[in-house]
N, C-alpha and C positions, 0 to 999 in steps of 0.2 A: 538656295532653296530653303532647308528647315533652316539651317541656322540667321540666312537673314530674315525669315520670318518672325523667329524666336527674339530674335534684339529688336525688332521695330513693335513686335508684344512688351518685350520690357522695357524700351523706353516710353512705350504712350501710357504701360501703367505708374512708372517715374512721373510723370507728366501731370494725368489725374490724381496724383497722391493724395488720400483723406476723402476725395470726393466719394458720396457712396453713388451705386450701382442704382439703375432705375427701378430694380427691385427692392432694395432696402428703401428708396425715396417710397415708393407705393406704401410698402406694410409699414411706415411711418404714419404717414397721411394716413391709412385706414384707423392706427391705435389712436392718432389725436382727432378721429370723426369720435362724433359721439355713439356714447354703445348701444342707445335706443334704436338708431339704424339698423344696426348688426343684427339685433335681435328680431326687428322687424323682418330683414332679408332672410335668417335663417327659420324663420315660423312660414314664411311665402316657400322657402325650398321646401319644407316636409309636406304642406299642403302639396305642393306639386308632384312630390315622392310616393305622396298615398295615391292620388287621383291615376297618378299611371301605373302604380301596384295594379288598381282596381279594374283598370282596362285590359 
């Protein structure tokens, strides 16, 4: 039960060793998108934050 659950979690993370996780691959590719994007998306979020304030 847990314990062979637990050895076949630490061998598959032996296995991926160094590789990152799909979340570190993500917030990588977002820091090496350029930041004029970012900035664009987050001026569209507040526009959309006022407009349903205001509803």
């Amino acid at each position: 039960g847990q314990v062979e659950r637990f050895t076949r979690r630490m061998e598959a993370a032996a296995a991926n060793a160094g590789q990152k996780s799909k979340r570190q691959r993500r917030l990588e590719a977002r820091q090496q998108g350029s930041a004029t994007d970012e900035d664009v998306e987050t001026a569209e979020d507040d526009v959309e934050a006022t407009e349903a304030s205001a509803e």
